[in-house]
Chimera marker file (.cmm) of the C-alpha trace (Angstrom):
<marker_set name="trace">
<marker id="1" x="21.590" y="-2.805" z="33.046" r="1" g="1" b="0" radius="0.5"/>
<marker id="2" x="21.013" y="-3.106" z="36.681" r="1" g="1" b="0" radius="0.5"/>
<marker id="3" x="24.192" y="-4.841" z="37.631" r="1" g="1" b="0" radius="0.5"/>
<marker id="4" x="25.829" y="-1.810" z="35.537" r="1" g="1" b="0" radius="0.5"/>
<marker id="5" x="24.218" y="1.059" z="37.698" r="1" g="1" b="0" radius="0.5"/>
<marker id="6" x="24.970" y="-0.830" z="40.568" r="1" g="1" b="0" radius="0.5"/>
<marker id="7" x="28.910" y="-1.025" z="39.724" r="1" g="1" b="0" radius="0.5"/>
<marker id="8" x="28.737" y="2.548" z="38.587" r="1" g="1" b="0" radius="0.5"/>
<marker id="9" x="27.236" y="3.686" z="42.264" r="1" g="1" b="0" radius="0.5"/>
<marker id="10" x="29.764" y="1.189" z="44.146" r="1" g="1" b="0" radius="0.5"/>
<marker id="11" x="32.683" y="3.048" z="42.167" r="1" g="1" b="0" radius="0.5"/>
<marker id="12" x="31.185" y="6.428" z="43.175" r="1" g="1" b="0" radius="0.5"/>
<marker id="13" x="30.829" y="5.451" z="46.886" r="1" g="1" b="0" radius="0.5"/>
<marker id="14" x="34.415" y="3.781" z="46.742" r="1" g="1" b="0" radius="0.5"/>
<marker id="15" x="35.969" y="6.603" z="45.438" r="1" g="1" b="0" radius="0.5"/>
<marker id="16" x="34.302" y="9.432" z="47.199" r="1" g="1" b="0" radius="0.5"/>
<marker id="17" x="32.795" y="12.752" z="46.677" r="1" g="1" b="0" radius="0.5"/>
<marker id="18" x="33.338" y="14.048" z="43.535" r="1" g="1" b="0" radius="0.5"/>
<marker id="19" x="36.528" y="15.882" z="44.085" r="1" g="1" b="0" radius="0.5"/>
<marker id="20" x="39.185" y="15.133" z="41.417" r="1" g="1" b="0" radius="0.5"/>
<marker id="21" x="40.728" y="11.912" z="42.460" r="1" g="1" b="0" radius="0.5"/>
<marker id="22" x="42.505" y="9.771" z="40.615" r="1" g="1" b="0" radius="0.5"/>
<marker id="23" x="41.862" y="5.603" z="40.898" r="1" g="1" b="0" radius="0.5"/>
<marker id="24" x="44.525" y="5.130" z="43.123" r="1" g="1" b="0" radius="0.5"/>
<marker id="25" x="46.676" y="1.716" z="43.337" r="1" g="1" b="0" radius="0.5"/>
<marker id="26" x="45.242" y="1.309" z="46.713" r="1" g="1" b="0" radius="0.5"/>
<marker id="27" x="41.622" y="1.126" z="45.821" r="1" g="1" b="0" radius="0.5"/>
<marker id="28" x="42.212" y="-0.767" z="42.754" r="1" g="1" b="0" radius="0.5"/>
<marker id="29" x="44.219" y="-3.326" z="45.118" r="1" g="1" b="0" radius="0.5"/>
<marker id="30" x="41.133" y="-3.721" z="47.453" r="1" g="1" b="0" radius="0.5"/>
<marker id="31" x="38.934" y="-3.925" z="44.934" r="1" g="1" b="0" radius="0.5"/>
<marker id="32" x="41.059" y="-6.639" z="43.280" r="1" g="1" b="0" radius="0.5"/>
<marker id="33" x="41.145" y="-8.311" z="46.453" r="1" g="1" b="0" radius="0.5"/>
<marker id="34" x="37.270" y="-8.824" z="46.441" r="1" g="1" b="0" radius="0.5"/>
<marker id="35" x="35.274" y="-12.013" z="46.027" r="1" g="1" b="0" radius="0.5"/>
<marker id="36" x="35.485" y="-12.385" z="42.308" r="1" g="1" b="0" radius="0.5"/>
<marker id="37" x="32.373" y="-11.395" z="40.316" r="1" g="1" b="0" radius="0.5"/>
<marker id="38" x="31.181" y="-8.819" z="43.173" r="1" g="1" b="0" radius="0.5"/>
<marker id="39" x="31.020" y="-5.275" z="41.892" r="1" g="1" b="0" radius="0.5"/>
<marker id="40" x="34.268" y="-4.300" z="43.551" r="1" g="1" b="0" radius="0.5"/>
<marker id="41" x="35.979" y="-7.286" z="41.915" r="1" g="1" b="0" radius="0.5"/>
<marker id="42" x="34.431" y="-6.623" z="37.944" r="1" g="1" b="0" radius="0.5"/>
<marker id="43" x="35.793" y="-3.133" z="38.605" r="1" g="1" b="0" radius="0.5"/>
<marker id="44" x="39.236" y="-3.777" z="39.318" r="1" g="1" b="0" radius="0.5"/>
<marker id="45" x="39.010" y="-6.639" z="36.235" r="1" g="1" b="0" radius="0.5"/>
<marker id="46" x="37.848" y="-3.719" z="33.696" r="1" g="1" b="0" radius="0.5"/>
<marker id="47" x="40.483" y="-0.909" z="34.772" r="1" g="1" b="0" radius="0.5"/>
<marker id="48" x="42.808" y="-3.412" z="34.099" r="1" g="1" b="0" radius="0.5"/>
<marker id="49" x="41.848" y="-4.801" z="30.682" r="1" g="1" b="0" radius="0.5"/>
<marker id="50" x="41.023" y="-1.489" z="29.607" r="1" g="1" b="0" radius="0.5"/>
<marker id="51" x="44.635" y="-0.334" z="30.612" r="1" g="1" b="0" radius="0.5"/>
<marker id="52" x="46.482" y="-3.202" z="29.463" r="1" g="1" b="0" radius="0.5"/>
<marker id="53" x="44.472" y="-3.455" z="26.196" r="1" g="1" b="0" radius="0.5"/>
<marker id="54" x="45.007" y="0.058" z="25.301" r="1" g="1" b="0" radius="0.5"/>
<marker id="55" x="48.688" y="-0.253" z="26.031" r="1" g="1" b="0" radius="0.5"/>
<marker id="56" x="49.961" y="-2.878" z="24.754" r="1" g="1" b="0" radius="0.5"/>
<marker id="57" x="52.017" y="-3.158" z="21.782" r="1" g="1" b="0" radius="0.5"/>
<marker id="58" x="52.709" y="0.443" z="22.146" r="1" g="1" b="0" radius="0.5"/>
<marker id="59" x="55.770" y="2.961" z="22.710" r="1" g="1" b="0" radius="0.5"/>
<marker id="60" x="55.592" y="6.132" z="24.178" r="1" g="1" b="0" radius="0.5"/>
<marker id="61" x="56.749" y="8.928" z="21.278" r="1" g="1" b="0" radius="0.5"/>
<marker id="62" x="58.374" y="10.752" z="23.776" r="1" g="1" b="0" radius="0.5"/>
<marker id="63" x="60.418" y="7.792" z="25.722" r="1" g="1" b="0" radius="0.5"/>
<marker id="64" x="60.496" y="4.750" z="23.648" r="1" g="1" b="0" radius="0.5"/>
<marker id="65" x="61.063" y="2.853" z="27.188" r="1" g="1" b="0" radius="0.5"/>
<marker id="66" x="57.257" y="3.551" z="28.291" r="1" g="1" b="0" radius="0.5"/>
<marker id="67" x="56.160" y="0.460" z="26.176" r="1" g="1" b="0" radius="0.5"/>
<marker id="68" x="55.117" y="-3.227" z="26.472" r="1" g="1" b="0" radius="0.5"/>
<marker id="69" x="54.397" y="-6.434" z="24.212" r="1" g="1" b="0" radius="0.5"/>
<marker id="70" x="51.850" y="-8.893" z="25.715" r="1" g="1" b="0" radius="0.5"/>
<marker id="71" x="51.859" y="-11.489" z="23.825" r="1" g="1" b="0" radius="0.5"/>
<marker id="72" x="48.069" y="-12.520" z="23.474" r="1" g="1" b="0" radius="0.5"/>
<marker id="73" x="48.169" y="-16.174" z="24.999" r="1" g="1" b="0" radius="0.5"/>
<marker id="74" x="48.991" y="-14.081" z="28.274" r="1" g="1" b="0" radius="0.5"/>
<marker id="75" x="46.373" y="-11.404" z="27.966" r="1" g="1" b="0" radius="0.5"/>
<marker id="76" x="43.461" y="-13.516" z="29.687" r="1" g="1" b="0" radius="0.5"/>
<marker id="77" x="42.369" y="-11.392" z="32.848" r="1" g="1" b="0" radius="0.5"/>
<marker id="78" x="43.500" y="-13.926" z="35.711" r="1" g="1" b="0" radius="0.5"/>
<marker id="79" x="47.307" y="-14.144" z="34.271" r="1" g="1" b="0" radius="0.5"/>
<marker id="80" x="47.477" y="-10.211" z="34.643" r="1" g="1" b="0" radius="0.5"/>
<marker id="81" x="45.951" y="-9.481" z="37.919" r="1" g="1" b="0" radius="0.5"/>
<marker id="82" x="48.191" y="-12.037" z="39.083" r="1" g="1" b="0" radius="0.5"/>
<marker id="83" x="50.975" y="-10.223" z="37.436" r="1" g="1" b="0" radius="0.5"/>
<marker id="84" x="49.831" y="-6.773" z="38.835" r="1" g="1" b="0" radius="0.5"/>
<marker id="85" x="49.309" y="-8.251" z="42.492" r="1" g="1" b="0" radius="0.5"/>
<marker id="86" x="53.233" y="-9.842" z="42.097" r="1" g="1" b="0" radius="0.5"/>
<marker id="87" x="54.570" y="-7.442" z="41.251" r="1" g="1" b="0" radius="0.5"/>
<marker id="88" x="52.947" y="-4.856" z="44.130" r="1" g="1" b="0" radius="0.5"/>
<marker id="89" x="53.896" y="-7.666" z="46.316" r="1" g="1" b="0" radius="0.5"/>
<marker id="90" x="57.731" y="-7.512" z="44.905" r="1" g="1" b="0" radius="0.5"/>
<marker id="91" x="58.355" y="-3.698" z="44.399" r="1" g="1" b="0" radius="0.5"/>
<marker id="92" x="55.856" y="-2.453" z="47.352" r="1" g="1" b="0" radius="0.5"/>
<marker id="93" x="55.137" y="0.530" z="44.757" r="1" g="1" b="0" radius="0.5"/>
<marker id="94" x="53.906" y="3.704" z="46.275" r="1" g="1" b="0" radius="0.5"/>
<marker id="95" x="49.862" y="2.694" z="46.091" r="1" g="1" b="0" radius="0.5"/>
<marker id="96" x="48.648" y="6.030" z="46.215" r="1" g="1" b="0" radius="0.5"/>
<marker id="97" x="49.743" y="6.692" z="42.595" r="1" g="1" b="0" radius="0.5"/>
<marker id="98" x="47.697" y="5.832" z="40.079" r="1" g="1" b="0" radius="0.5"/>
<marker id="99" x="46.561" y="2.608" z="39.407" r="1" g="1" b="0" radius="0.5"/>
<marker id="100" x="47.511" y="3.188" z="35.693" r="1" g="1" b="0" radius="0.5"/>
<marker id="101" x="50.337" y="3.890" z="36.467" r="1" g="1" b="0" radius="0.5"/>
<marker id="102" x="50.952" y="0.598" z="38.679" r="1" g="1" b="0" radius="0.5"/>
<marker id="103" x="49.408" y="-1.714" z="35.851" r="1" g="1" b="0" radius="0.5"/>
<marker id="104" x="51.756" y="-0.106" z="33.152" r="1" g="1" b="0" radius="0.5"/>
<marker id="105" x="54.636" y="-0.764" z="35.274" r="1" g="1" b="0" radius="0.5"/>
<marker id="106" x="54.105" y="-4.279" z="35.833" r="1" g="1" b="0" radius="0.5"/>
<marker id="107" x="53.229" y="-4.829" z="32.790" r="1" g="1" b="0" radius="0.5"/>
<marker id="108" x="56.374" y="-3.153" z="31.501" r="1" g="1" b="0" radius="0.5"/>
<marker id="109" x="58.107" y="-5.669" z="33.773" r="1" g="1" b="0" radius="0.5"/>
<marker id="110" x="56.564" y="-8.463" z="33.095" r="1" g="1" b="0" radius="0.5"/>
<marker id="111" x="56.793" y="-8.141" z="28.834" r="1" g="1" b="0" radius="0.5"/>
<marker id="112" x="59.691" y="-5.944" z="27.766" r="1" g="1" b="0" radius="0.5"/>
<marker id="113" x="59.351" y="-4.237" z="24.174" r="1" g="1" b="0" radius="0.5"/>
<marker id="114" x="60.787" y="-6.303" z="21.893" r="1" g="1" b="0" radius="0.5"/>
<link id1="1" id2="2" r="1" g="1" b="0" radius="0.2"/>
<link id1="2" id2="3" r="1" g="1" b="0" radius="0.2"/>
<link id1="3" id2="4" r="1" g="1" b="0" radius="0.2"/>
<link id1="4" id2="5" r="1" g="1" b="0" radius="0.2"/>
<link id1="5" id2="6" r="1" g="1" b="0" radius="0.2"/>
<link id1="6" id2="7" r="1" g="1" b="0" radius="0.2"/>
<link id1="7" id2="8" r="1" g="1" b="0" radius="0.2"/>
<link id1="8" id2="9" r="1" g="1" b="0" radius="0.2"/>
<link id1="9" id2="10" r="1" g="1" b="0" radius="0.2"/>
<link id1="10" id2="11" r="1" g="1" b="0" radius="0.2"/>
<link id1="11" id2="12" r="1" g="1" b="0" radius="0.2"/>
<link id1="12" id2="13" r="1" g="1" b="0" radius="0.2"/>
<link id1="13" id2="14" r="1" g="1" b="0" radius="0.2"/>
<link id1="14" id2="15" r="1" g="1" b="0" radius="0.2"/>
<link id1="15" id2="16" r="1" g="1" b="0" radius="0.2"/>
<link id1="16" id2="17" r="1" g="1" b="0" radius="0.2"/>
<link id1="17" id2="18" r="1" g="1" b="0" radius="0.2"/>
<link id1="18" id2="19" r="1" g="1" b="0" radius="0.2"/>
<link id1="19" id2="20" r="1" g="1" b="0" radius="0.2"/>
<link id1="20" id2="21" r="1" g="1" b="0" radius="0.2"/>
<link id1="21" id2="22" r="1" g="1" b="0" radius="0.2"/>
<link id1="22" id2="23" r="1" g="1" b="0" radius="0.2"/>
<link id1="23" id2="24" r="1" g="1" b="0" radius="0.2"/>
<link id1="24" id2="25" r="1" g="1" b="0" radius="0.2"/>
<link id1="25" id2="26" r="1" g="1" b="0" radius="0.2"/>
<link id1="26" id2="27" r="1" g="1" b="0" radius="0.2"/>
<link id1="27" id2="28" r="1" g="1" b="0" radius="0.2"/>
<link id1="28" id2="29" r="1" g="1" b="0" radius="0.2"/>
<link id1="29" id2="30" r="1" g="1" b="0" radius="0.2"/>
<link id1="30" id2="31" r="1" g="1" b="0" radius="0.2"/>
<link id1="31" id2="32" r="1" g="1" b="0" radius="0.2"/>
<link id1="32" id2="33" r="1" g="1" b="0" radius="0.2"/>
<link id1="33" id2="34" r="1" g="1" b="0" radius="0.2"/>
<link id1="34" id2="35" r="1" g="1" b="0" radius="0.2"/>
<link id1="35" id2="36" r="1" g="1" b="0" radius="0.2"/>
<link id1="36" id2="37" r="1" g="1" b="0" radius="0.2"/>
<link id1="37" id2="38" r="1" g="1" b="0" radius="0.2"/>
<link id1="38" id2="39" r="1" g="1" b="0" radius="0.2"/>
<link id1="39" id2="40" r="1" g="1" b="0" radius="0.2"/>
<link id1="40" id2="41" r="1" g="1" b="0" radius="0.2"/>
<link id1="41" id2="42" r="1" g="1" b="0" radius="0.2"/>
<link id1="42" id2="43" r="1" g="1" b="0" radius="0.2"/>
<link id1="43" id2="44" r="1" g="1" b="0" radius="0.2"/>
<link id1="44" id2="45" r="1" g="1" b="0" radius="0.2"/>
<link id1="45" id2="46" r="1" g="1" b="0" radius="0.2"/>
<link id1="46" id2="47" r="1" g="1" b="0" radius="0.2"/>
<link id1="47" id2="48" r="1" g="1" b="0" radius="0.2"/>
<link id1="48" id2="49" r="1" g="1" b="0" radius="0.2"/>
<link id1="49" id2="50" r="1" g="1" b="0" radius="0.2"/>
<link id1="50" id2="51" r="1" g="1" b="0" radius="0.2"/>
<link id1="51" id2="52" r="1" g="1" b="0" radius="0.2"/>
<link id1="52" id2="53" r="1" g="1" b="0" radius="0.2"/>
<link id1="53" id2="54" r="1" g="1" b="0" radius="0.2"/>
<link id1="54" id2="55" r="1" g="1" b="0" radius="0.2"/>
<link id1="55" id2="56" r="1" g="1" b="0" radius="0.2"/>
<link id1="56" id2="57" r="1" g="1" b="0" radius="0.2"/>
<link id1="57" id2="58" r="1" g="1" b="0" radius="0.2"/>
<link id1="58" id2="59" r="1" g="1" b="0" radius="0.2"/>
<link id1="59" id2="60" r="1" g="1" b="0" radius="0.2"/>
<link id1="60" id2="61" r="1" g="1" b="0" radius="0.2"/>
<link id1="61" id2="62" r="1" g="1" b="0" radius="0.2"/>
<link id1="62" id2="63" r="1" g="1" b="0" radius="0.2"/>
<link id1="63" id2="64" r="1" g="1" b="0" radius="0.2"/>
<link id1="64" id2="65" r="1" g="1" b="0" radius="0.2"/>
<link id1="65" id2="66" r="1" g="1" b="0" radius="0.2"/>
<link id1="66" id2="67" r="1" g="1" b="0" radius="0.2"/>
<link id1="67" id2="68" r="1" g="1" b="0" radius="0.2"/>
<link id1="68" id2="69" r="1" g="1" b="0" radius="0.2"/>
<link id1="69" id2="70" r="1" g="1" b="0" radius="0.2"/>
<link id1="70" id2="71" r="1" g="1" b="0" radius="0.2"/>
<link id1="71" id2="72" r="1" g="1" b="0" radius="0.2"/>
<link id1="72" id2="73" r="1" g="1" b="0" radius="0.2"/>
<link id1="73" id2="74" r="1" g="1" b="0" radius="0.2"/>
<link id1="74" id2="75" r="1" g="1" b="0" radius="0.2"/>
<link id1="75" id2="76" r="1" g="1" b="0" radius="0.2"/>
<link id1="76" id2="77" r="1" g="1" b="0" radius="0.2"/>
<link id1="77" id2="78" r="1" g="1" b="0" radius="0.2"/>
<link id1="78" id2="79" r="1" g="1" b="0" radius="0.2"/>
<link id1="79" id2="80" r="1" g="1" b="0" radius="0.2"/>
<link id1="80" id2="81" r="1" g="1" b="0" radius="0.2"/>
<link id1="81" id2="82" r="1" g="1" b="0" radius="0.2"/>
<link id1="82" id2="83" r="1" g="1" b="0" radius="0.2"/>
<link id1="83" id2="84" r="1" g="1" b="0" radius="0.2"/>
<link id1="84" id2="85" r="1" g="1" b="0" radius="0.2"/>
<link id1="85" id2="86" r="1" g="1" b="0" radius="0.2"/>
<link id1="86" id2="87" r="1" g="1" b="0" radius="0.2"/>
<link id1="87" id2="88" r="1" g="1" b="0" radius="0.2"/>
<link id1="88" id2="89" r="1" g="1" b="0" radius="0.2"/>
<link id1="89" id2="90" r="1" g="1" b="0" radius="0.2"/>
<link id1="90" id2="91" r="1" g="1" b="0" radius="0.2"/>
<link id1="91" id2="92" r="1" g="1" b="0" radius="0.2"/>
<link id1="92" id2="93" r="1" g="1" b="0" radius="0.2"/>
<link id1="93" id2="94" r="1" g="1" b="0" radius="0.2"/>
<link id1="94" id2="95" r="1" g="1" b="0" radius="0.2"/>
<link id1="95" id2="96" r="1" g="1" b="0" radius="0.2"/>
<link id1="96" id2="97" r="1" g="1" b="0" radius="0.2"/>
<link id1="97" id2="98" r="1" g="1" b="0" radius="0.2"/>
<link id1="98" id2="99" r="1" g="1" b="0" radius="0.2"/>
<link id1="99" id2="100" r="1" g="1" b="0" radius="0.2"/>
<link id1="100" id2="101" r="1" g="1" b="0" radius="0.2"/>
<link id1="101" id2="102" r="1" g="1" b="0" radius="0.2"/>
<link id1="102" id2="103" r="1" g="1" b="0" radius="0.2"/>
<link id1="103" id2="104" r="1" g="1" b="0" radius="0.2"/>
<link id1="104" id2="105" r="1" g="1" b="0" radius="0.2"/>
<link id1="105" id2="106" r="1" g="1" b="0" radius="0.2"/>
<link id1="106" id2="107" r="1" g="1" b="0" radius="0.2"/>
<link id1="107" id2="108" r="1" g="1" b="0" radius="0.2"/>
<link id1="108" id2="109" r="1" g="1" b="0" radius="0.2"/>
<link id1="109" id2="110" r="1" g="1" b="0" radius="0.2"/>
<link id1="110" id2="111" r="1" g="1" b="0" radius="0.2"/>
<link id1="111" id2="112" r="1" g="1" b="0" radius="0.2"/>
<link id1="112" id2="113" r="1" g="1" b="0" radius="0.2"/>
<link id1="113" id2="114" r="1" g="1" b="0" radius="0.2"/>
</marker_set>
């Protein structure tokens, strides 16, 4: 419970005052770039499950193209940050977007719709 609060007031202080910010590319990149299990770290690791688990396997009704397949022998959290970190390191993406945005186009990259 403790370590939770904690990563829940690191996120605050990270992200800033509460003005309506999105979680940019660029913080989840330095936050990704932390010693692994530090709060900074685990926060980067859950956006990115969350968005890749909530994404995958699925098509956008709208444009069909807005989709990708992990298959699940990839899914395991080190394989995808690497992915994500690649693939910013390849396409030098615009990292004030949103880091959704980033994961679900590396992702996209990465594993194509089938």
């Amino acid at each position: 419970m403790k370590k939770t609060v904690a990563a829940i007031a690191v996120s605050l202080c990270l992200v800033g005052p509460s003005k309506s910010m999105a979680y940019s590319g660029e913080l989840w990149l330095s936050q990704a770039e932390t010693k692994f299990a530090q709060p900074a770290s685990m926060l980067a690791h859950g956006f990115l499950a969350g968005v890749v688990h909530s994404w995958n396997g699925r098509r956008g009704q709208k444009n069909p193209q807005l989709c990708f397949d992990s298959p699940a022998s990839e899914l395991q959290i080190r394989n995808l940050m690497a992915i994500v970190k690649d693939y910013i390191s390849k396409k030098s993406p615009d990292l004030k977007v949103s880091a959704q945005g980033i994961i679900r186009a590396a992702m996209m990259t990465e594993f194509p719709c089938r």
